[in-house]
N, C-alpha and C positions, 0 to 999 in steps of 0.2 A: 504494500500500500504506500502510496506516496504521502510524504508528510511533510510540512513546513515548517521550519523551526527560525525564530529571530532569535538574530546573535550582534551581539557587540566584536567589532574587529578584536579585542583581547579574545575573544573565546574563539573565535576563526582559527586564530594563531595556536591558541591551546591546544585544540581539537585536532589539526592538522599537524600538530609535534607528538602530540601524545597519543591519537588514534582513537581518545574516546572522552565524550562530554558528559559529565551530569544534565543531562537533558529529558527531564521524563516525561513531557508532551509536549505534542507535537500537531497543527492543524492538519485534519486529514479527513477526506471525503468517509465518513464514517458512513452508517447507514439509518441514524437519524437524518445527518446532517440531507443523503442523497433523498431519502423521502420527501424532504419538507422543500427539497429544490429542486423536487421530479420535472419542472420547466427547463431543467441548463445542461447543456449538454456536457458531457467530458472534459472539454476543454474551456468551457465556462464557470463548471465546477473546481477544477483546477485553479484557476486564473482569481474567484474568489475567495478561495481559501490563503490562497499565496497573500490577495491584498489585504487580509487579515491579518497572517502575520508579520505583512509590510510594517501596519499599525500601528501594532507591538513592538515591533524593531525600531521604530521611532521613537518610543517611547522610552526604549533604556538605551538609546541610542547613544555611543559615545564617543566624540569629532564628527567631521564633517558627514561622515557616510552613514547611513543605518542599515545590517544584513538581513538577508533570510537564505537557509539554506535548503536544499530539498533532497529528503533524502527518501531512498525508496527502503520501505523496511517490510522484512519480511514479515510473516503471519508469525512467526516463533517467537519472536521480539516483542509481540504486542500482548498485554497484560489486559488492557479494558479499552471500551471506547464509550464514549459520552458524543452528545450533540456536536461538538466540535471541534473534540480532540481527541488524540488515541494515546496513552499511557504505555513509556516503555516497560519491560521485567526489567530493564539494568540500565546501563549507561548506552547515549546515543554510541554508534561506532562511525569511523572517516572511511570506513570500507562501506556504507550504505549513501555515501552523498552522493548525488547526481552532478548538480550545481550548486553555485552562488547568486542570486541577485541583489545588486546594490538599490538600495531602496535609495530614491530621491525627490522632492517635491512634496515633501511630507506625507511622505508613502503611496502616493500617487503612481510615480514611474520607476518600472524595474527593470534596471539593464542587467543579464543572464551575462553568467561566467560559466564556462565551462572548468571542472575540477582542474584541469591540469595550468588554466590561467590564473586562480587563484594564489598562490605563491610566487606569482609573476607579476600580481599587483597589490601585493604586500605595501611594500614601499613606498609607491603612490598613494594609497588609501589612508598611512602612517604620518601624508605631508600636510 
């Protein structure tokens, strides 16, 4: 299941040395969530949950950028799911991230990083 997770560039950094976050929920097309928005298709479902966690990401945002990461977790991983989030058993893993999107516009616009750009704009994101 795909999931969204907002991060502060410190935890990007964390997560991507260490290979695992205290992260235990995560936005995800749960099956409350898909009931109540039987109107949106896949990639509309998607595209709102992401702006949620855009939201959030703004909000513990810290410098210029705010994150959300997307990671695809498996069914083993997942402990519960609620309306609008799904609960991990442990710690996020960096082997489950798809992507990054930098959240900008006060979570408005998400420009998409693929995993292996990510520690390629480290630096930038740090100025």
């Amino acid at each position: 299941m795909r999931g969204y997770l907002p991060v502060t560039l410190s935890e990007v950094e964390s997560f991507m040395n260490e290979g695992t976050l205290d992260a235990l929920e995560l936005y995800a097309p749960t099956i409350k969530f898909l009931t109540a928005n039987s109107d949106l298709d896949e990639e509309e479902v998607e595209f709102a949950l992401s702006l949620l966690a855009a939201e959030e990401a703004v909000e513990i945002q810290e410098g210029e950028f705010a994150f959300v990461l997307a990671l695809e977790v498996p069914e083993s991983c997942i402990a519960s799911e609620d309306e609008l989030l799904i609960s991990l058993k442990d710690k996020a893993q960096w082997e489950h991230v798809e992507c990054l999107f930098q959240v900008t516009d006060g979570g408005e616009e998400l420009t998409w990083f693929a995993t292996q750009e990510i520690s390629e704009n480290l630096q930038k994101w740090r100025a």
